[in-house]
Each structure stands twice: as structure tokens, then as C-alpha cells.
KOLGU-4560 file (N, C-alpha, C; in nm, 3 decimals, padded with zeros to 5 digits):
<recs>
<n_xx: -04.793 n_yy: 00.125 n_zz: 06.468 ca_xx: -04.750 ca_yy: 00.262 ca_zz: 06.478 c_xx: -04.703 c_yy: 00.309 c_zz: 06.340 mol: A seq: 1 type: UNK>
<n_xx: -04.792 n_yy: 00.415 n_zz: 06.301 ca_xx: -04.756 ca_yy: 00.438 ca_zz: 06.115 c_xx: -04.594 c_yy: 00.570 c_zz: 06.146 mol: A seq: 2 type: UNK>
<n_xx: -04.563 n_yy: 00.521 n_zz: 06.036 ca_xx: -04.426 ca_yy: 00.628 ca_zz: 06.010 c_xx: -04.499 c_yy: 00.750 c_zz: 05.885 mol: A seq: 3 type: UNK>
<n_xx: -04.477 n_yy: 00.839 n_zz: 05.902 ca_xx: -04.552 ca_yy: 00.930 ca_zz: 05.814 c_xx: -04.447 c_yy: 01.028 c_zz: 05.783 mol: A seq: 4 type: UNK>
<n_xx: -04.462 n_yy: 01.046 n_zz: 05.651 ca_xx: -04.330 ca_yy: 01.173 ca_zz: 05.593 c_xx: -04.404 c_yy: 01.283 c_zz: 05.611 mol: A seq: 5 type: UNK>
<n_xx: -04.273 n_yy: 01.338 n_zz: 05.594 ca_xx: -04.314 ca_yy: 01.558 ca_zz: 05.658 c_xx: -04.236 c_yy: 01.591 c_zz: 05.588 mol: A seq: 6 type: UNK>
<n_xx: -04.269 n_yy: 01.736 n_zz: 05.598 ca_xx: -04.186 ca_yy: 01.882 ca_zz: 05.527 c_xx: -04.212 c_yy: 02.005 c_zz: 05.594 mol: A seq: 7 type: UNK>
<n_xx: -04.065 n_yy: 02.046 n_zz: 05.653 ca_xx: -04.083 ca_yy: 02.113 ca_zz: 05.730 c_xx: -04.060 c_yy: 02.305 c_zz: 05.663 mol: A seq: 8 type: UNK>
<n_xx: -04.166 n_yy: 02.364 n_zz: 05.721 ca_xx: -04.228 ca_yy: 02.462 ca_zz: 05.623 c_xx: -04.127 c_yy: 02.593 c_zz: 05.665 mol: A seq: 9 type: UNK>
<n_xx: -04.001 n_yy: 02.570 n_zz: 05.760 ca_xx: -03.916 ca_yy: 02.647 ca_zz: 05.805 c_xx: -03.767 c_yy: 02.666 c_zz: 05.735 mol: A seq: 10 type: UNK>
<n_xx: -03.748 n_yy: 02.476 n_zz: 05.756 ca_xx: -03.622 ca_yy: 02.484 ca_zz: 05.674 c_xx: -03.616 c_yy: 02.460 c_zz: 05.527 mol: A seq: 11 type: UNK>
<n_xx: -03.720 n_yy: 02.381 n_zz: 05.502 ca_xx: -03.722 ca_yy: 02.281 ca_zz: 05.359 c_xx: -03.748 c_yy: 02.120 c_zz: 05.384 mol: A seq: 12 type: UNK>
<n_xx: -03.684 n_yy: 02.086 n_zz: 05.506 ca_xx: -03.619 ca_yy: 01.953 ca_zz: 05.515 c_xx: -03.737 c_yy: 01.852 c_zz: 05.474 mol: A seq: 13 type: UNK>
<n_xx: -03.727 n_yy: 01.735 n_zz: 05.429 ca_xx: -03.820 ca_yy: 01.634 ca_zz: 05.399 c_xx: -03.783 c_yy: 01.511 c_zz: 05.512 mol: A seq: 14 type: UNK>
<n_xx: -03.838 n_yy: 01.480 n_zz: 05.581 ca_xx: -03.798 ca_yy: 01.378 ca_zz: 05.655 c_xx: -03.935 c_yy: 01.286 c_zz: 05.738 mol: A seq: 15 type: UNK>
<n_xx: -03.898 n_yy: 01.150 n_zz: 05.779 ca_xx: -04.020 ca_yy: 01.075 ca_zz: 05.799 c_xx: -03.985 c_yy: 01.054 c_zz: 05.988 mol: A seq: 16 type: UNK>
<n_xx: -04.111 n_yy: 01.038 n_zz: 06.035 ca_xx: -04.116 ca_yy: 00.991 ca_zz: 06.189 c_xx: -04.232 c_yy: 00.931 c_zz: 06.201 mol: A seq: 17 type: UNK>
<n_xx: -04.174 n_yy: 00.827 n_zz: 06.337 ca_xx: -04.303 ca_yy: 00.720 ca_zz: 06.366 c_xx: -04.394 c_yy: 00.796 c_zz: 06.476 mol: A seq: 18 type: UNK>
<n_xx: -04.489 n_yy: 00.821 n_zz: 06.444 ca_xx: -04.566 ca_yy: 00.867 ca_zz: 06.549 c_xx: -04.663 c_yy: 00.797 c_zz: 06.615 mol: A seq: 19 type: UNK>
<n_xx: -04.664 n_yy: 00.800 n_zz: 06.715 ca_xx: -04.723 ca_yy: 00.745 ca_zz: 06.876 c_xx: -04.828 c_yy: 00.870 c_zz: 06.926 mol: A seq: 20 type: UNK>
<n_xx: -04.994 n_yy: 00.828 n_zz: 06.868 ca_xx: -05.061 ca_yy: 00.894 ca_zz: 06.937 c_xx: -05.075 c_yy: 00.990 c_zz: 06.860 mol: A seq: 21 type: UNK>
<n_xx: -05.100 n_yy: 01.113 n_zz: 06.972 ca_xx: -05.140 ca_yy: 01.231 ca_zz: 06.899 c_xx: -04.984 c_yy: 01.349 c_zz: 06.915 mol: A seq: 22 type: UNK>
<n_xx: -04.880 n_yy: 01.246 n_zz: 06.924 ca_xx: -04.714 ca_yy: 01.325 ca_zz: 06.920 c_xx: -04.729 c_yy: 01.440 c_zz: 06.808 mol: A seq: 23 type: UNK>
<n_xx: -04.665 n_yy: 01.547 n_zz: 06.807 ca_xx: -04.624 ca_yy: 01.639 ca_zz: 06.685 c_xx: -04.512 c_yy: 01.626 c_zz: 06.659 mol: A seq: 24 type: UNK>
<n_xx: -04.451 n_yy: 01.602 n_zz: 06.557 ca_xx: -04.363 ca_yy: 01.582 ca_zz: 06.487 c_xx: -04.241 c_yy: 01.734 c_zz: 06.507 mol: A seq: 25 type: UNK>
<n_xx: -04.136 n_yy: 01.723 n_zz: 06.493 ca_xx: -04.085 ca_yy: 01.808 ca_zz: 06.521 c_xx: -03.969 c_yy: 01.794 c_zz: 06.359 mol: A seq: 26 type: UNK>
<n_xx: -03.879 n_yy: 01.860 n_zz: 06.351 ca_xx: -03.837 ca_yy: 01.853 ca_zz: 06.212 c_xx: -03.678 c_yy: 01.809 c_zz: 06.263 mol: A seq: 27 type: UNK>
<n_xx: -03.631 n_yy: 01.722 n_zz: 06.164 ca_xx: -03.507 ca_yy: 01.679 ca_zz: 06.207 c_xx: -03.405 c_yy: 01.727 c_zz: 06.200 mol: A seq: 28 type: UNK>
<n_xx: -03.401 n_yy: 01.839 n_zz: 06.102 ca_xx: -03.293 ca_yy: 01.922 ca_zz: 06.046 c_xx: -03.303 c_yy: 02.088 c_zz: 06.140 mol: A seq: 29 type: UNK>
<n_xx: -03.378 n_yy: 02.114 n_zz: 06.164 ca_xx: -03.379 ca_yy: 02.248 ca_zz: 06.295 c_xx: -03.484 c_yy: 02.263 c_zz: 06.396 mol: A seq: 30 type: UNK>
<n_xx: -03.554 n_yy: 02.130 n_zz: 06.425 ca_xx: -03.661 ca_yy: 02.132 ca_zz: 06.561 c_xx: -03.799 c_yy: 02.197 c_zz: 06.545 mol: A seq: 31 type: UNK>
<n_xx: -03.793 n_yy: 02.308 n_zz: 06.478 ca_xx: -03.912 ca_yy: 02.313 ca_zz: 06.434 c_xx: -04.024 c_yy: 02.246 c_zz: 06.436 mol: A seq: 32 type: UNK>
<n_xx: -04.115 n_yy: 02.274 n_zz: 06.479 ca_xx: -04.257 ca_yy: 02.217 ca_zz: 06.496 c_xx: -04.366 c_yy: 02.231 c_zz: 06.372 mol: A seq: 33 type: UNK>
<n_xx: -04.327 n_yy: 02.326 n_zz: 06.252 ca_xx: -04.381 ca_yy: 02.369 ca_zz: 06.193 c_xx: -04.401 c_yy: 02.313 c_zz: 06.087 mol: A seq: 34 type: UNK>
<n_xx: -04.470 n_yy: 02.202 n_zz: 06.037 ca_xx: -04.421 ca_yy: 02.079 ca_zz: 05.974 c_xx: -04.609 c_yy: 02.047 c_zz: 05.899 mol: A seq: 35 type: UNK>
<n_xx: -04.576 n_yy: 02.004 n_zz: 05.790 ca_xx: -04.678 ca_yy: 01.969 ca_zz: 05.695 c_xx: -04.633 c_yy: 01.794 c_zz: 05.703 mol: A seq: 36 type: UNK>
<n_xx: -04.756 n_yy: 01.729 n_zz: 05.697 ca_xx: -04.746 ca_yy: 01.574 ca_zz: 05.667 c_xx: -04.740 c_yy: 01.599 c_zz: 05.483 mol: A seq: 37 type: UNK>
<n_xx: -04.652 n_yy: 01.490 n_zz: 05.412 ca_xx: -04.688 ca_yy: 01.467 ca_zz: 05.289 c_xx: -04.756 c_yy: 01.347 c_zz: 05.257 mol: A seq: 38 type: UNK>
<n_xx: -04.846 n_yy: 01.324 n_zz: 05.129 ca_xx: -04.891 ca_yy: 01.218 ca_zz: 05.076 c_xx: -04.743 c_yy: 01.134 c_zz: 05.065 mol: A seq: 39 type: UNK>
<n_xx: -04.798 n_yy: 01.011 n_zz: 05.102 ca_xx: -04.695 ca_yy: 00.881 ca_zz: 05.073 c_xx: -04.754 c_yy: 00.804 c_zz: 05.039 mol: A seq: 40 type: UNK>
<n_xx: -04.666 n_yy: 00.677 n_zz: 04.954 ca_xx: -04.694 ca_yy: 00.559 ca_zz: 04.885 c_xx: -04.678 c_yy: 00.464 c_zz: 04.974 mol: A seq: 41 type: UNK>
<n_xx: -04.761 n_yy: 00.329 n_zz: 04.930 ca_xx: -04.743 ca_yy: 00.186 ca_zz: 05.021 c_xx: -04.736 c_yy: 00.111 c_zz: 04.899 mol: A seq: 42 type: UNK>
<n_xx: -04.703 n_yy: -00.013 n_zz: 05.000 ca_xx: -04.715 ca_yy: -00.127 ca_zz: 04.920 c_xx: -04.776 c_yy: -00.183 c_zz: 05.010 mol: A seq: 43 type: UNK>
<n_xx: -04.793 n_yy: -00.292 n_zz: 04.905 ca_xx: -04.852 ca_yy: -00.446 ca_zz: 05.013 c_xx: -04.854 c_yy: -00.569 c_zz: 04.930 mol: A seq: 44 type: UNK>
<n_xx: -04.845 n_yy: -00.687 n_zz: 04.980 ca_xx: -04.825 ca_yy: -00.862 ca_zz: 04.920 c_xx: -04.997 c_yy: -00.895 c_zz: 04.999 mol: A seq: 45 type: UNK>
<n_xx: -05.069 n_yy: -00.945 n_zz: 04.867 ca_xx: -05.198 ca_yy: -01.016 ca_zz: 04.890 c_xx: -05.167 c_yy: -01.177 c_zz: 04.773 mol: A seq: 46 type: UNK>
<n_xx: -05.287 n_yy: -01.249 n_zz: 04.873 ca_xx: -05.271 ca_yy: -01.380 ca_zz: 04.800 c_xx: -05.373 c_yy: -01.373 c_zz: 04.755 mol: A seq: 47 type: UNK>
<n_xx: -05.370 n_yy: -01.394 n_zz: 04.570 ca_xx: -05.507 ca_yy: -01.442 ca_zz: 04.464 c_xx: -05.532 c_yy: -01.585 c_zz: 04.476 mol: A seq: 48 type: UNK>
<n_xx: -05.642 n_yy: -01.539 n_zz: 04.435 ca_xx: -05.680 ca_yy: -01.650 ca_zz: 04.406 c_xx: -05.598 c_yy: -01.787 c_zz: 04.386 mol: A seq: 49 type: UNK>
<n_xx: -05.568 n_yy: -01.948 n_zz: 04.408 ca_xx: -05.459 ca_yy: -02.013 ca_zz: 04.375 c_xx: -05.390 c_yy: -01.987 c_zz: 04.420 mol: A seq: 50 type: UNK>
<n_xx: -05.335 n_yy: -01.926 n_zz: 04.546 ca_xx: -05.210 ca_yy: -01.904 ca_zz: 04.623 c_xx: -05.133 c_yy: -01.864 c_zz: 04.577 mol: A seq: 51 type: UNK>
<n_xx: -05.136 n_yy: -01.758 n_zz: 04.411 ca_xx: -05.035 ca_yy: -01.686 ca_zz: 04.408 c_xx: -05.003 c_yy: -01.532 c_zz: 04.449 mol: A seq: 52 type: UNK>
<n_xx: -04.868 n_yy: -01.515 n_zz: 04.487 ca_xx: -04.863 ca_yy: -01.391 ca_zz: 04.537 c_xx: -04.870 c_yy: -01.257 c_zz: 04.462 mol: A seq: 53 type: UNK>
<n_xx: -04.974 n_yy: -01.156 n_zz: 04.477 ca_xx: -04.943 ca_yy: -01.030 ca_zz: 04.382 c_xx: -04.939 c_yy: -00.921 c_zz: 04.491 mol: A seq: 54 type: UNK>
<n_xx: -04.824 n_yy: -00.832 n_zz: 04.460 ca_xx: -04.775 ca_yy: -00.713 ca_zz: 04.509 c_xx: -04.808 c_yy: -00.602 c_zz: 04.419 mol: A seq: 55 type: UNK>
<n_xx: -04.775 n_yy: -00.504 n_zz: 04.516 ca_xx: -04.821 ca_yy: -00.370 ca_zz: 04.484 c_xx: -04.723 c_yy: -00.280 c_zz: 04.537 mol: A seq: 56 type: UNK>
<n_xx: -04.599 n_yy: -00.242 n_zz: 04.469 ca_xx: -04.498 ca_yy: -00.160 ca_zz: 04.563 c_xx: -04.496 c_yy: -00.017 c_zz: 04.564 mol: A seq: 57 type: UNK>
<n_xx: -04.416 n_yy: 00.052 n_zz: 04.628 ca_xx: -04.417 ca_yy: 00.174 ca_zz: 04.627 c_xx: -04.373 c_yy: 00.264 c_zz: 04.589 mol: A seq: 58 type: UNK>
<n_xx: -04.430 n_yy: 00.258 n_zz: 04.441 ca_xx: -04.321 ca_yy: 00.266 ca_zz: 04.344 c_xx: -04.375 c_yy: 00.441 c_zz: 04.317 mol: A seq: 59 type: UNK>
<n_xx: -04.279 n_yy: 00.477 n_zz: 04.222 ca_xx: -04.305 ca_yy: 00.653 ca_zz: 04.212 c_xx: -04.414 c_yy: 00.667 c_zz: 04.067 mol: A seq: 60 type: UNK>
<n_xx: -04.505 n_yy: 00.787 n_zz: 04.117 ca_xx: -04.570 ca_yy: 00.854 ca_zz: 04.005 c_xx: -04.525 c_yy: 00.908 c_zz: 03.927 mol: A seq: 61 type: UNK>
<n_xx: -04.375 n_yy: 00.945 n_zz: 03.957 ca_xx: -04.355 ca_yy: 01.026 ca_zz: 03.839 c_xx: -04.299 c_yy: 00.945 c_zz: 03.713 mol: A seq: 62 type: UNK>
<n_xx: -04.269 n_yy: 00.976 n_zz: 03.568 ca_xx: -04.263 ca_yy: 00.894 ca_zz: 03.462 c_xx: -04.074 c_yy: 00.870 c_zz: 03.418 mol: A seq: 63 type: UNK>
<n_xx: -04.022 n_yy: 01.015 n_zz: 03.479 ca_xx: -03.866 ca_yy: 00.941 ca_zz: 03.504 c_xx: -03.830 c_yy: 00.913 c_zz: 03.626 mol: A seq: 64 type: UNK>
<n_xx: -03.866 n_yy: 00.868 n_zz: 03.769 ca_xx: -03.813 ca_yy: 00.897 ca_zz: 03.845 c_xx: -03.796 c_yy: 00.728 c_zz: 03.921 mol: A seq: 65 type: UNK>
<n_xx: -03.742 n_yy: 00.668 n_zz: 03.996 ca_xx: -03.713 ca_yy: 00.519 ca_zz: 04.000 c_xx: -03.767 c_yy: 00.477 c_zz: 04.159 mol: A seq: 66 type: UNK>
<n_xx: -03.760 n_yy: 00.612 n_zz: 04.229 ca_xx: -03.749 ca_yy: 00.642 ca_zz: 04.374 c_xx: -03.856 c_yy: 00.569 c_zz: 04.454 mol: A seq: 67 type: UNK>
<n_xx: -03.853 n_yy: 00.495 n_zz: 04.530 ca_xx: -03.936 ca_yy: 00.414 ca_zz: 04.636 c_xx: -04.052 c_yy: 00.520 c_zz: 04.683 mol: A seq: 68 type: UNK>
<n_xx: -04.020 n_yy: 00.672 n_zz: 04.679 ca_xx: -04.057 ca_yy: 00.734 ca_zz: 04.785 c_xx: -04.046 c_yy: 00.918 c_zz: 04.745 mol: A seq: 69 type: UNK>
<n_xx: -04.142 n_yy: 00.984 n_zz: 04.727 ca_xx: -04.152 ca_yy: 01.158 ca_zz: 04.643 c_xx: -04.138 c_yy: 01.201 c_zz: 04.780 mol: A seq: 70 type: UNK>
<n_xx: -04.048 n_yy: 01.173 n_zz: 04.868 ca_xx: -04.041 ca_yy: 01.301 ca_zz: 05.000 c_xx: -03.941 c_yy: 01.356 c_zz: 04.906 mol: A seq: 71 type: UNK>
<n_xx: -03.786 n_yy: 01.279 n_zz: 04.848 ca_xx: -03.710 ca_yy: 01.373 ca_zz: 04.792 c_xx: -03.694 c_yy: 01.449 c_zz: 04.686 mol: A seq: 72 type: UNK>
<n_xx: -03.793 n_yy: 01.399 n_zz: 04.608 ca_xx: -03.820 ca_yy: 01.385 ca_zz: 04.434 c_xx: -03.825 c_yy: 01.561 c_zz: 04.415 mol: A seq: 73 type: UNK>
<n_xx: -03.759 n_yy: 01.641 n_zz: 04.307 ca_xx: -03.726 ca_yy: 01.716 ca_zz: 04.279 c_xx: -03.846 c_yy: 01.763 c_zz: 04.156 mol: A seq: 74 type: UNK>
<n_xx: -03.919 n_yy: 01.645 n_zz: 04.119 ca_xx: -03.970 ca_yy: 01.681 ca_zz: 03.991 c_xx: -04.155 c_yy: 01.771 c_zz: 04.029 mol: A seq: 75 type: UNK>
</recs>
């Protein structure tokens, strides 16, 4: 069951929900239904070659920003 970030196009709010199916997301900050999905980052741990582990985290695009995650990112 994927968790997918939103932005809700009423209040502002940025916030993530797990969705089940074909659910609509509703907004957490005033109920609103009116809600855009945003692009999000993943990670993931794969084994190379030799059993060592290389990751890939979810880390931010932007060039100052440290944040796991651009739902809040200002830039």
C-alpha cells in the first residue's frame, strides 16, 4: 500500500496518506478533497555484485536543502 504526498489546492497544506485502492485523499489540515498528488523521492538497498550493499536514499534535489523529502521545501 504506497503512501503518496499531496497539496492541497484550498488551503496550501502539504501532507502524505496511505492510500488503499482507488480512496481520494482528503486534506489533513481542512478536509478538502481538492488535492494534487506531488512528485516524491525513494530510496532503496540493492546487493552488487560480491554481496556488497549499495543504497540510494531520498535525498533532496535541491543544492542547499538537507531534507529527506520537497513536500515542505520552500525553495
Amino acid at each position: 500500500m504506497p503512501i503518496y504526498e499531496y497539496h492541497c489546492e484550498k488551503c496550501g497544506e502539504d501532507f502524505e496518506c496511505l492510500i488503499i485502492g482507488n480512496d481520494t485523499p482528503a486534506c489533513t489540515g481542512c478536509s478538502s478533497k481538492k488535492v494534487t498528488r506531488l512528485m516524491s523521492c525513494c530510496g532503496f538497498v540493492s546487493k552488487a555484485a560480491g554481496g556488497q550493499t549499495v543504497s540510494a536514499s531520498a535525498g533532496s534535489s535541491c543544492s542547499g536543502c538537507s531534507a529527506s523529502s520537497c513536500a515542505g521545501c520552500s525553495h
